[in-house]
Gaussian input, Z-matrix of N, CA and C with variables (Angstrom, degrees):
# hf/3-21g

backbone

0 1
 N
 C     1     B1
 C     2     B2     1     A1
 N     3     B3     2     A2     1     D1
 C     4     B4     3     A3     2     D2
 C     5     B5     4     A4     3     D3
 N     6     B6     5     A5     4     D4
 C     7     B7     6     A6     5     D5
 C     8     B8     7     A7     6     D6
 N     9     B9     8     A8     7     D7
 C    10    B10     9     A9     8     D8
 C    11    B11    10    A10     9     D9
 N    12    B12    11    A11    10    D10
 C    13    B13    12    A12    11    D11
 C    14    B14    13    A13    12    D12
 N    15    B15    14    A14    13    D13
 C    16    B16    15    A15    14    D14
 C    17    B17    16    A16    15    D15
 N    18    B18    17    A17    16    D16
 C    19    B19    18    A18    17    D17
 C    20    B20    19    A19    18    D18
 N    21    B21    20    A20    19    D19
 C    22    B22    21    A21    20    D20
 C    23    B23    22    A22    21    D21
 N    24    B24    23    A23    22    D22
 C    25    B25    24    A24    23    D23
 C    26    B26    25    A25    24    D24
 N    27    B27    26    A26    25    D25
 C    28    B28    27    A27    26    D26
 C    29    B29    28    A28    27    D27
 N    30    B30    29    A29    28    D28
 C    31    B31    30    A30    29    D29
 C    32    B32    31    A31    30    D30
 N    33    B33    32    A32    31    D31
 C    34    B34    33    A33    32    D32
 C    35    B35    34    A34    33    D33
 N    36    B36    35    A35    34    D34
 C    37    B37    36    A36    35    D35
 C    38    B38    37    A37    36    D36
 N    39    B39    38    A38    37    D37
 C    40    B40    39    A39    38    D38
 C    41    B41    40    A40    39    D39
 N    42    B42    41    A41    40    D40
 C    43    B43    42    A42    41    D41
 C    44    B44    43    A43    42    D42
 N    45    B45    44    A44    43    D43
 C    46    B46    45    A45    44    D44
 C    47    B47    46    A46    45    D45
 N    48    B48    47    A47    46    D46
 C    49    B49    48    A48    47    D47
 C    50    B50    49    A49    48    D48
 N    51    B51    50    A50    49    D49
 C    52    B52    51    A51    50    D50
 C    53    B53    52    A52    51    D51
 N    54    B54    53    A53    52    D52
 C    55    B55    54    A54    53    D53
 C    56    B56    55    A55    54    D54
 N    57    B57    56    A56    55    D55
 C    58    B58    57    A57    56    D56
 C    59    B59    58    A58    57    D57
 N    60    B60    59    A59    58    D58
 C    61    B61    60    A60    59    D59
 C    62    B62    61    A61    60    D60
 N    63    B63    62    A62    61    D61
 C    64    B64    63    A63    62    D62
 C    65    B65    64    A64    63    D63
 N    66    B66    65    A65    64    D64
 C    67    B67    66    A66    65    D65
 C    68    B68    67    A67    66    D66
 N    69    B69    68    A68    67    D67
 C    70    B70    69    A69    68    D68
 C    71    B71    70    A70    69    D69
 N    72    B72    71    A71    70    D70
 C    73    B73    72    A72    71    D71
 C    74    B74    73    A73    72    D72
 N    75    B75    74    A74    73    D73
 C    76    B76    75    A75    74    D74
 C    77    B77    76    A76    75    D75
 N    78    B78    77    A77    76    D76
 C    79    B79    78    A78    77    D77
 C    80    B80    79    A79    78    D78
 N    81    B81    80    A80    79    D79
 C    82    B82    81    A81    80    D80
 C    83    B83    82    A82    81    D81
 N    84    B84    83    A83    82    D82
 C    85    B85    84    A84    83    D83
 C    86    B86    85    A85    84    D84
 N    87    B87    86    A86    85    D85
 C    88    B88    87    A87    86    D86
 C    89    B89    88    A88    87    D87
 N    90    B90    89    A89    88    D88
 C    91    B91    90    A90    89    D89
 C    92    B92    91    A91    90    D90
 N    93    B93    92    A92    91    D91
 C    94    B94    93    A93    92    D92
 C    95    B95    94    A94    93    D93
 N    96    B96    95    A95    94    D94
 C    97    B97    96    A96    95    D95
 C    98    B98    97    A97    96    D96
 N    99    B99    98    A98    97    D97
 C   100   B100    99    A99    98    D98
 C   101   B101   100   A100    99    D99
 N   102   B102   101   A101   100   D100
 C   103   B103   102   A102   101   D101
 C   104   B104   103   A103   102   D102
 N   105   B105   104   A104   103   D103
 C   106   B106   105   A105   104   D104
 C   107   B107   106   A106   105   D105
 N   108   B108   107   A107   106   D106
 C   109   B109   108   A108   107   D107
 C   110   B110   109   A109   108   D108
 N   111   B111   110   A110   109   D109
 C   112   B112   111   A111   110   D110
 C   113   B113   112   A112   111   D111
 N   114   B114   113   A113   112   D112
 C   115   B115   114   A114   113   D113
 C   116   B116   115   A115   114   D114
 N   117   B117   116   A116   115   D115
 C   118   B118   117   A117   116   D116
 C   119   B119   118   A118   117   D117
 N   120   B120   119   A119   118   D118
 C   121   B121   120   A120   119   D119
 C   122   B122   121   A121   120   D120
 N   123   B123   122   A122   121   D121
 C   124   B124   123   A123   122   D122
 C   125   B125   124   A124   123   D123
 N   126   B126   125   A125   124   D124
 C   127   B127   126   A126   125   D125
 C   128   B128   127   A127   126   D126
 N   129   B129   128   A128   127   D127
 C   130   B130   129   A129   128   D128
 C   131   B131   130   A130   129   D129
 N   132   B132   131   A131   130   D130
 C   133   B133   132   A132   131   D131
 C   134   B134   133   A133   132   D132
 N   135   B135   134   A134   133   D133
 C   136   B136   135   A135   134   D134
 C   137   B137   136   A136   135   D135
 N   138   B138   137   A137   136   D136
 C   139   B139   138   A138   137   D137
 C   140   B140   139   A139   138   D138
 N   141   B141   140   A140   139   D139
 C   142   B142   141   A141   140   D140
 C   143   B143   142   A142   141   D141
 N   144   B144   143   A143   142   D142
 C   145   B145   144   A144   143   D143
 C   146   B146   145   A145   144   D144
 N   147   B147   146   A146   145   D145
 C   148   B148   147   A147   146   D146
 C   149   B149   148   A148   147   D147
 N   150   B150   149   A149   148   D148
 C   151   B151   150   A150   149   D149
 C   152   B152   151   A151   150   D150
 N   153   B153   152   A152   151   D151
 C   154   B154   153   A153   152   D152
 C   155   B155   154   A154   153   D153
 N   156   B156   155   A155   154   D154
 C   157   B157   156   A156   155   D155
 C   158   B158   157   A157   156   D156
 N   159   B159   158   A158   157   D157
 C   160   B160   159   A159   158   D158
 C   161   B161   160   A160   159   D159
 N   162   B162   161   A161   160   D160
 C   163   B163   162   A162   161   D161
 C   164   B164   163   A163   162   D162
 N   165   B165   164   A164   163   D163
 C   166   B166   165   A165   164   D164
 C   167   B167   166   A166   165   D165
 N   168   B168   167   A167   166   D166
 C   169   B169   168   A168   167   D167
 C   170   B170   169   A169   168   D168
 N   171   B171   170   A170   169   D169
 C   172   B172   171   A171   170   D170
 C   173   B173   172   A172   171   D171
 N   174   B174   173   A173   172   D172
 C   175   B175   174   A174   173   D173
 C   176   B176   175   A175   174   D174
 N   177   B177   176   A176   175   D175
 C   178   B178   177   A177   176   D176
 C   179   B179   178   A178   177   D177
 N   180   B180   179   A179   178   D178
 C   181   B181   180   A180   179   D179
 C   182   B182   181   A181   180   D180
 N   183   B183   182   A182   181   D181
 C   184   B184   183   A183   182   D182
 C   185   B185   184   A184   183   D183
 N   186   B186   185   A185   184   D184
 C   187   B187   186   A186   185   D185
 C   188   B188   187   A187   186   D186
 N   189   B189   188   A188   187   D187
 C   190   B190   189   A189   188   D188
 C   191   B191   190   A190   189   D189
 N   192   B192   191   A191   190   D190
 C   193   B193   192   A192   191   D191
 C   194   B194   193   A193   192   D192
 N   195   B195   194   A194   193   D193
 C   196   B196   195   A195   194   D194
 C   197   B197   196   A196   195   D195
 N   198   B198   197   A197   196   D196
 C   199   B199   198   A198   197   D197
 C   200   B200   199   A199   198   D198
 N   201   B201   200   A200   199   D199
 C   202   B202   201   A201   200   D200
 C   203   B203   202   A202   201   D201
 N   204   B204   203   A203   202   D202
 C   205   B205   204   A204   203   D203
 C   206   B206   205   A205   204   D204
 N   207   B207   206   A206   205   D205
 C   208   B208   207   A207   206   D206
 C   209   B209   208   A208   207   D207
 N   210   B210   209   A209   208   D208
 C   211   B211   210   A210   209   D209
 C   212   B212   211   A211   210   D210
 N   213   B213   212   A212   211   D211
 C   214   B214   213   A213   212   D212
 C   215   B215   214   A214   213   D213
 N   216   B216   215   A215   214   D214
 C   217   B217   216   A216   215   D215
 C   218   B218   217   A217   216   D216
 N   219   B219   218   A218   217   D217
 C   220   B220   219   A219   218   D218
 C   221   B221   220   A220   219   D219
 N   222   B222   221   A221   220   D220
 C   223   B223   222   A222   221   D221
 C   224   B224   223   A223   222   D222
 N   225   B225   224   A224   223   D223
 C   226   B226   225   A225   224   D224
 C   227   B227   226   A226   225   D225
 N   228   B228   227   A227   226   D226
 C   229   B229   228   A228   227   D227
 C   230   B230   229   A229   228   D228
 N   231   B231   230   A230   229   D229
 C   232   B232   231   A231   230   D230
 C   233   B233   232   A232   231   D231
 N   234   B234   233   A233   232   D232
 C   235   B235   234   A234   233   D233
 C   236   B236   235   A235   234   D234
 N   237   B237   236   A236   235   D235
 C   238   B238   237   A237   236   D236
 C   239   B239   238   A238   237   D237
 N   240   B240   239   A239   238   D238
 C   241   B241   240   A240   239   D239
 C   242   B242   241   A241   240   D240
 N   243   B243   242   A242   241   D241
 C   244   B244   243   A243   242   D242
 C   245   B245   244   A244   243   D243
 N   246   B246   245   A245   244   D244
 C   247   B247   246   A246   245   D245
 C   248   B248   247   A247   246   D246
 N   249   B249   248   A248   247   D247
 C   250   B250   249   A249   248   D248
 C   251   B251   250   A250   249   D249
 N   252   B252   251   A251   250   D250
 C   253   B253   252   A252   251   D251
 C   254   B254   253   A253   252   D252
 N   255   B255   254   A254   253   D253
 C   256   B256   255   A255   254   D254
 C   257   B257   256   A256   255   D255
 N   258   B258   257   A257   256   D256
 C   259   B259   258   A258   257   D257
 C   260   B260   259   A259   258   D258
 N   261   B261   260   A260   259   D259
 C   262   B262   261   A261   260   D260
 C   263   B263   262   A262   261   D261
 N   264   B264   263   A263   262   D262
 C   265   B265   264   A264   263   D263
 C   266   B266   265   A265   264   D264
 N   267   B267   266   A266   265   D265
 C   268   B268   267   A267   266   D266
 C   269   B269   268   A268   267   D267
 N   270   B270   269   A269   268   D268
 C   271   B271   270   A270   269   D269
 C   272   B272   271   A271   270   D270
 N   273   B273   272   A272   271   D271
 C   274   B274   273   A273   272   D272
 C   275   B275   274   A274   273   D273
 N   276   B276   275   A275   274   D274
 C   277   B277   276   A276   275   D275
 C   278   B278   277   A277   276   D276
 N   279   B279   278   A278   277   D277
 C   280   B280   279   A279   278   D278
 C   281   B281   280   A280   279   D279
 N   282   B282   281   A281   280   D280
 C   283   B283   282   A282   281   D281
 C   284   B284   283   A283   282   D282
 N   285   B285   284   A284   283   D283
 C   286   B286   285   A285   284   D284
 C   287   B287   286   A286   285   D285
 N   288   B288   287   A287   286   D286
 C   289   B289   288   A288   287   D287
 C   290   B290   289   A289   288   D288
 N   291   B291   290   A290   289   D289
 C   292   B292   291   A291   290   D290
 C   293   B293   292   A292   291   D291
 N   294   B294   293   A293   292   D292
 C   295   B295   294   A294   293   D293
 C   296   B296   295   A295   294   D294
 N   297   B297   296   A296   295   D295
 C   298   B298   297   A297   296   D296
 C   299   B299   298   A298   297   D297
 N   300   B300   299   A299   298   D298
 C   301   B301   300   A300   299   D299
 C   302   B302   301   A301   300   D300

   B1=1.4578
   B2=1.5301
   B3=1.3047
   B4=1.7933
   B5=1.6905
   B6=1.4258
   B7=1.9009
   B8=1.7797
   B9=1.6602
   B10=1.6303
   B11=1.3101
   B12=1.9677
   B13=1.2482
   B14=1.1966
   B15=1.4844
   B16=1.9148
   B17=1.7929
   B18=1.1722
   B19=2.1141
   B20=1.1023
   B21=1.2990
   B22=0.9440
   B23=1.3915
   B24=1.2098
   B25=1.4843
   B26=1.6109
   B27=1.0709
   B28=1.8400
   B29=1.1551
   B30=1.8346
   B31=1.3466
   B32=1.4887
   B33=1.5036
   B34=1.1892
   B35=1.5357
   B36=1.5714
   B37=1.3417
   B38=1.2623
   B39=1.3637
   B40=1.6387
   B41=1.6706
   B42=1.7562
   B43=1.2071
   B44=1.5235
   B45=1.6043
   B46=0.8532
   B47=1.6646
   B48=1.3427
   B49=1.5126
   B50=1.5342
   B51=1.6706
   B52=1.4669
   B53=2.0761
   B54=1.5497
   B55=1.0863
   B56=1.4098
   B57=1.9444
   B58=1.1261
   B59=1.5085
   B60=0.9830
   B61=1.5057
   B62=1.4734
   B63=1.4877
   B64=1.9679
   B65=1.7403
   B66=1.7178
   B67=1.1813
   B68=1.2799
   B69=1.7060
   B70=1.4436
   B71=1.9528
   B72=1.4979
   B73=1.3280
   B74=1.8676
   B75=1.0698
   B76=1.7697
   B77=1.5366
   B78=1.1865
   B79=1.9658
   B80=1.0630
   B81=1.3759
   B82=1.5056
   B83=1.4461
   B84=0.5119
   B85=2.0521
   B86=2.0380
   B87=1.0236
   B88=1.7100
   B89=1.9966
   B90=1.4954
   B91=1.8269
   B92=1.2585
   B93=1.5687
   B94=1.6646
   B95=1.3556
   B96=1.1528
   B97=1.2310
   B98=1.5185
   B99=1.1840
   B100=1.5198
   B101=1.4006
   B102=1.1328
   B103=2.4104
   B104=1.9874
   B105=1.6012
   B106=1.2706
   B107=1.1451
   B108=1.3265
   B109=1.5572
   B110=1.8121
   B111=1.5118
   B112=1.1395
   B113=1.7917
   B114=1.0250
   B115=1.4463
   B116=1.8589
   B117=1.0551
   B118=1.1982
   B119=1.9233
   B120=1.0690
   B121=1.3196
   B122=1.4775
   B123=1.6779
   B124=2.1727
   B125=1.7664
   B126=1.6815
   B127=1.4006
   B128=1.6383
   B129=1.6438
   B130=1.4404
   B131=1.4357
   B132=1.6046
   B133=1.4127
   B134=2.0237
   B135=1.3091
   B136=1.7739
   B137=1.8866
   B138=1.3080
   B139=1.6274
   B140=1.7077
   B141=1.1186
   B142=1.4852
   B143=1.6489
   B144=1.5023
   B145=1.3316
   B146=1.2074
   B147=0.9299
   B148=1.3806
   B149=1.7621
   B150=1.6072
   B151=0.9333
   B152=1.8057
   B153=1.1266
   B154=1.4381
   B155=1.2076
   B156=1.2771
   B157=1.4996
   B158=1.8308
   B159=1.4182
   B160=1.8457
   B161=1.6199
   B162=1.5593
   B163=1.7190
   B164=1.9625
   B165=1.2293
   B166=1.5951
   B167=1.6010
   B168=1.4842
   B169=1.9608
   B170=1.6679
   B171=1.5804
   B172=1.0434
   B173=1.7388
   B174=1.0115
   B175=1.8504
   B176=1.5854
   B177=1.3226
   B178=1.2368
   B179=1.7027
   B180=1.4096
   B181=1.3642
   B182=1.8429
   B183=1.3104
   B184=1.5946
   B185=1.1084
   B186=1.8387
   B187=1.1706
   B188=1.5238
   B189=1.2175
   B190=1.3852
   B191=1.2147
   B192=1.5081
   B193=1.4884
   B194=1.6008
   B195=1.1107
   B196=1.9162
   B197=1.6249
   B198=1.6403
   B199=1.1133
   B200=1.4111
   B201=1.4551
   B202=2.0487
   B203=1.9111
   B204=1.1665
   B205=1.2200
   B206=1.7284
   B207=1.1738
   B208=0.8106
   B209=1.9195
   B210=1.5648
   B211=1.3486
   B212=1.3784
   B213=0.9263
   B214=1.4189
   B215=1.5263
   B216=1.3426
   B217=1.5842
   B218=1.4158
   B219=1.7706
   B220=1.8224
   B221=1.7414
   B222=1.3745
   B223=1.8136
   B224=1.8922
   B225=1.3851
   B226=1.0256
   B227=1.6880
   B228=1.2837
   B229=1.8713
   B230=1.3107
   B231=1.2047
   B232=1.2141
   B233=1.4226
   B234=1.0481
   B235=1.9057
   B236=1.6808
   B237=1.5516
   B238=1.5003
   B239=1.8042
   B240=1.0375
   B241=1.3215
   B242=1.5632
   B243=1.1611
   B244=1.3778
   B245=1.3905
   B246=1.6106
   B247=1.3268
   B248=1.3295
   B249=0.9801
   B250=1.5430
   B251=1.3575
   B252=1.3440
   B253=1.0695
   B254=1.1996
   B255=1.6081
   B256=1.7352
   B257=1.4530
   B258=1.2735
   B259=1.4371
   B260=0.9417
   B261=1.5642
   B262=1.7838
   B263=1.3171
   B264=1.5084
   B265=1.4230
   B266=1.7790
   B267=1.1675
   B268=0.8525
   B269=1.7133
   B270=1.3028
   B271=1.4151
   B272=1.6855
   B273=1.4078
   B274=1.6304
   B275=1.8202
   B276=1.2261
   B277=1.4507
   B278=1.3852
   B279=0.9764
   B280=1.7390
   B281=1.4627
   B282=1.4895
   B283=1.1821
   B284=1.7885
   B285=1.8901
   B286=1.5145
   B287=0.9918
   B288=2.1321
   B289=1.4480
   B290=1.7704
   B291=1.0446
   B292=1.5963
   B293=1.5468
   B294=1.3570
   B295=1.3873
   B296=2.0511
   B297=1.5260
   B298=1.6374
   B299=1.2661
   B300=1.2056
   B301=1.4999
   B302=1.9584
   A1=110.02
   A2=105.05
   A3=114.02
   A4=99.97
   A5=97.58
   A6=117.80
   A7=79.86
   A8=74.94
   A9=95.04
   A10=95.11
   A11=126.02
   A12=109.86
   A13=123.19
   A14=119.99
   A15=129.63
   A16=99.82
   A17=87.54
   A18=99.33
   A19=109.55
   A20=119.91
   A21=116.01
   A22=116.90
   A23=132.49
   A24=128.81
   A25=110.73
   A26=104.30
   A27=95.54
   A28=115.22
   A29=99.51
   A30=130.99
   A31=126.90
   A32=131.74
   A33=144.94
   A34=116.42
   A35=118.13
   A36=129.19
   A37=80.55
   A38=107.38
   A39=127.53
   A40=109.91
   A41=109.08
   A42=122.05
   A43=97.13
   A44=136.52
   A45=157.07
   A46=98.16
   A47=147.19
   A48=133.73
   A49=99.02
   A50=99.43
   A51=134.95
   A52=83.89
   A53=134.42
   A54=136.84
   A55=92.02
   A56=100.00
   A57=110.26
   A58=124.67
   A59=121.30
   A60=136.21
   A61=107.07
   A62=122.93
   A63=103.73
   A64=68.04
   A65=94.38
   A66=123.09
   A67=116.55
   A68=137.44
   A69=120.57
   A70=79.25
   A71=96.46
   A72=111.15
   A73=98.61
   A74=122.01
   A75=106.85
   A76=90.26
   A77=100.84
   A78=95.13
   A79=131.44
   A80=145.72
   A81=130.23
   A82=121.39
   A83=132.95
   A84=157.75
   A85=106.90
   A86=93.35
   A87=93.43
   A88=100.42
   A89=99.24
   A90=92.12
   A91=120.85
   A92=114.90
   A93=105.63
   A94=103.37
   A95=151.04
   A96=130.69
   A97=153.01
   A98=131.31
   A99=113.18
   A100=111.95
   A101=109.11
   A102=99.78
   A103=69.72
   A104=91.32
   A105=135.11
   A106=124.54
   A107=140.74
   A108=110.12
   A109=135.51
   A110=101.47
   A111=121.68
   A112=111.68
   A113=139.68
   A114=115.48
   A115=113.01
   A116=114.63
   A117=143.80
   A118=97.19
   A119=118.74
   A120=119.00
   A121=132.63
   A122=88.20
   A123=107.95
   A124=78.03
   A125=96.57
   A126=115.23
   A127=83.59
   A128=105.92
   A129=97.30
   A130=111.20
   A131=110.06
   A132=99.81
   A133=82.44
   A134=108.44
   A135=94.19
   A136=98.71
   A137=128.31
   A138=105.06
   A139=110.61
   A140=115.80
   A141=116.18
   A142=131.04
   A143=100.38
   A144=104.83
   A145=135.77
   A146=142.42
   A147=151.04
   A148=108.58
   A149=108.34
   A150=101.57
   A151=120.62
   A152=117.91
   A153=113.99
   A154=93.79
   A155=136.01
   A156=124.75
   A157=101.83
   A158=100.97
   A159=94.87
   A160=113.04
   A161=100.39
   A162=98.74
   A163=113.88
   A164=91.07
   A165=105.53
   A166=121.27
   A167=94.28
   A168=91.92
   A169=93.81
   A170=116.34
   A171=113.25
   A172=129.23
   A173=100.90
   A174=104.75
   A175=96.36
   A176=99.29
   A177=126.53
   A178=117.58
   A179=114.82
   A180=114.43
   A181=116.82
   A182=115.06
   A183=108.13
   A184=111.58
   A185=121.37
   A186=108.88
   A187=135.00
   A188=132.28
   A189=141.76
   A190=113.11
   A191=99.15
   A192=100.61
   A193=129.85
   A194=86.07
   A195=90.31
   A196=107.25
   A197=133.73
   A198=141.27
   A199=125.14
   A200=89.37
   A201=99.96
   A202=73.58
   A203=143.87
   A204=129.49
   A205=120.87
   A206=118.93
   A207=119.45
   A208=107.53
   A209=99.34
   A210=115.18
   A211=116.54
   A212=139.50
   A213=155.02
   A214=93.82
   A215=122.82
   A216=106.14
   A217=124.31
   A218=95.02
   A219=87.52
   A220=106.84
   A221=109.90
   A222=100.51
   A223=81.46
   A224=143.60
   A225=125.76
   A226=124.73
   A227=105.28
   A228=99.74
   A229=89.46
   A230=124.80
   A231=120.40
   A232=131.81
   A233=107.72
   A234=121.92
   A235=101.70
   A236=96.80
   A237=125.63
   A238=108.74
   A239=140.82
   A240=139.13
   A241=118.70
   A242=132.76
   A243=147.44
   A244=126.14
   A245=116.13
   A246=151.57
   A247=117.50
   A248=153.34
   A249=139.00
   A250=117.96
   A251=152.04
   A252=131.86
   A253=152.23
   A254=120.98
   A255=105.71
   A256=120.06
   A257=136.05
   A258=141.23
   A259=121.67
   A260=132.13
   A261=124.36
   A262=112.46
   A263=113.64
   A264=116.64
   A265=106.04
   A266=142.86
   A267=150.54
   A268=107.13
   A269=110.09
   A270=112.98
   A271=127.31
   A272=94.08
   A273=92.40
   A274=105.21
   A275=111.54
   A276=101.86
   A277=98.83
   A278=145.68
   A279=142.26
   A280=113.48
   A281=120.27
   A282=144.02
   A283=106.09
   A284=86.04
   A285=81.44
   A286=152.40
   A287=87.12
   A288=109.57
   A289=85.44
   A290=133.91
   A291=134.04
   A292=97.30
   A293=122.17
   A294=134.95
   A295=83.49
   A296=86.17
   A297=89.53
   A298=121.38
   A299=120.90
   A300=135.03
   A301=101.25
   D1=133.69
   D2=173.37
   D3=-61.53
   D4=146.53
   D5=-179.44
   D6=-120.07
   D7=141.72
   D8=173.63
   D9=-75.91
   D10=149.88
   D11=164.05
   D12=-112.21
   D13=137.18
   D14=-171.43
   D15=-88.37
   D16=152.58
   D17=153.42
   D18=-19.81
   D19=-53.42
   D20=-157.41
   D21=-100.41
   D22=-7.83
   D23=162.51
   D24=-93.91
   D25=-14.10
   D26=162.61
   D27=-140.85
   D28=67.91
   D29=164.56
   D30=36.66
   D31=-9.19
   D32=152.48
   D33=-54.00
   D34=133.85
   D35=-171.41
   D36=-122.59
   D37=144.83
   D38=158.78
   D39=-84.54
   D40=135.37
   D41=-152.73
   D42=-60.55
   D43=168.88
   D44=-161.65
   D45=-96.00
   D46=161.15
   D47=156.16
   D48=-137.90
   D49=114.72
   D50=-177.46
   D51=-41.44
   D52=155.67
   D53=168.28
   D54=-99.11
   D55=135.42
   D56=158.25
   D57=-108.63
   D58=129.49
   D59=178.17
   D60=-39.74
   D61=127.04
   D62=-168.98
   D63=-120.06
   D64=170.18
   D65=164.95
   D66=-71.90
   D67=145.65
   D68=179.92
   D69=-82.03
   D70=172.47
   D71=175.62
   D72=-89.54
   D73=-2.81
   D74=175.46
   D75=-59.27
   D76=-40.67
   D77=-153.84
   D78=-158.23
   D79=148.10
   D80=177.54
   D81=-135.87
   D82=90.03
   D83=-132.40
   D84=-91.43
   D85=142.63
   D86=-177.81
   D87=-165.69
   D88=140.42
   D89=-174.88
   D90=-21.87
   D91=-38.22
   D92=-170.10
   D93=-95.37
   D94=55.05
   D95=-140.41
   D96=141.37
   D97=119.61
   D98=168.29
   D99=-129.32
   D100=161.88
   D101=-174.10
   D102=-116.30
   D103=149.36
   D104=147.28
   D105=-83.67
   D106=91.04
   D107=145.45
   D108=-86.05
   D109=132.66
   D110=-171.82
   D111=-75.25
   D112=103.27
   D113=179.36
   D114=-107.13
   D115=148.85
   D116=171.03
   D117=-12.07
   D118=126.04
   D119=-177.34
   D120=77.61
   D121=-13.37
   D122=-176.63
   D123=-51.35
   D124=158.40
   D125=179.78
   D126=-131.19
   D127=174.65
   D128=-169.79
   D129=-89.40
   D130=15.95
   D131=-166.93
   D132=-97.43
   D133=-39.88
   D134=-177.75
   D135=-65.38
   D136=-25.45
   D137=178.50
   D138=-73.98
   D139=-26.02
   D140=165.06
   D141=-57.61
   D142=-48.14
   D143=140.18
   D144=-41.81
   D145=-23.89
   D146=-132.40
   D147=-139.57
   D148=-38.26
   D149=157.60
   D150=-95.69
   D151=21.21
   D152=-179.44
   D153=-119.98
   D154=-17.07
   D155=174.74
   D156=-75.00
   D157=-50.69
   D158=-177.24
   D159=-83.74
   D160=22.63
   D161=149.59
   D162=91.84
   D163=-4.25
   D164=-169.19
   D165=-93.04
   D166=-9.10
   D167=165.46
   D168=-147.86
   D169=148.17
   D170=177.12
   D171=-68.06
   D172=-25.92
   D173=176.98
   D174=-147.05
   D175=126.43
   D176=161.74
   D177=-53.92
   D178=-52.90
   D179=170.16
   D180=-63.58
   D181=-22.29
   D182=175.02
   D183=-90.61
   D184=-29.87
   D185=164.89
   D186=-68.11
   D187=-37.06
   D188=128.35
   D189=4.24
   D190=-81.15
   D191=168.91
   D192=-42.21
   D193=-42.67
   D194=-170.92
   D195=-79.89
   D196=-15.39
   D197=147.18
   D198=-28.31
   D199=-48.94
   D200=-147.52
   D201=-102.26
   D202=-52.55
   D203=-177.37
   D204=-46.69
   D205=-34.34
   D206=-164.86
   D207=-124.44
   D208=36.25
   D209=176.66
   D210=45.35
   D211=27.90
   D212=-165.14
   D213=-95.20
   D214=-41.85
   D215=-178.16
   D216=-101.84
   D217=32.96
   D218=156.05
   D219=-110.45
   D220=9.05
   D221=-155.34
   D222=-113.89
   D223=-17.49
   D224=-166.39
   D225=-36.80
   D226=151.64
   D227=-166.98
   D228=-103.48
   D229=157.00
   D230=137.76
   D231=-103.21
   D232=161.82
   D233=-165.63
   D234=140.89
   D235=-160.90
   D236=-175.63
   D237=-80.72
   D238=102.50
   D239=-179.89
   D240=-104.29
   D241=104.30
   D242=175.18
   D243=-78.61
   D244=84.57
   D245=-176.79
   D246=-47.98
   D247=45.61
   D248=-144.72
   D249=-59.45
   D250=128.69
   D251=154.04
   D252=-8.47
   D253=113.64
   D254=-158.94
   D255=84.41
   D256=-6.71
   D257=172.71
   D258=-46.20
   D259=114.11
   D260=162.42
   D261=-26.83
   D262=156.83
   D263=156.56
   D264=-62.48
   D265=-33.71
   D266=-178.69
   D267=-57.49
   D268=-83.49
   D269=153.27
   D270=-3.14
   D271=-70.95
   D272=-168.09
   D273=-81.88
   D274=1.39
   D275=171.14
   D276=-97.68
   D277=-37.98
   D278=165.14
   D279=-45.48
   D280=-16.08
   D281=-167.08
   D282=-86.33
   D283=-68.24
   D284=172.70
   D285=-139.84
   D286=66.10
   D287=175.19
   D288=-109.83
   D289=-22.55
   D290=-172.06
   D291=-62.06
   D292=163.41
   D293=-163.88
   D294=-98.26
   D295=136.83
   D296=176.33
   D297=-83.38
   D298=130.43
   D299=-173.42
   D300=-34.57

């Protein structure tokens, strides 16, 4: 009876693949900058997250806060949002409640 043949019975190894580093989807960061994406259902406590993980507000729980105070977390857009470096908290919520370019 015929044997199926593996790598390993006709001495061929399948190539190795070097790991590439992926972007998380919160964010993707560059000197001027980081983009947000917002998805469908984000509440402002996951966009707060999201911007305190990619470095752009200092606490997630004050920013949150400062969202829902200042009604900012009923208008959030969703899409890709482009953060610029240095942005008010003010700023980046005008940012990403605005419809993304």
């Amino acid at each position: 009876p015929a044997s199926a043949e593996t790598p390993e019975a006709t001495g061929t190894v399948a190539p190795t693949e070097t790991p590439v580093p992926s972007e998380t989807p919160a964010s993707a960061s560059s000197s001027e900058g980081v983009v947000i994406h917002i998805s469908r259902g984000n509440g402002s406590e996951t966009v707060a997250r999201k911007l305190y993980e990619a470095g752009v507000v200092a606490s997630e729980t004050e920013y949150n806060a400062f969202l829902i105070s200042n009604g900012f977390d009923r208008t959030l857009q969703v899409g890709d949002h482009f953060i610029p470096a240095g942005a008010s908290d003010l700023e980046i919520a005008r940012i990403c409640t605005s419809a993304p370019d």
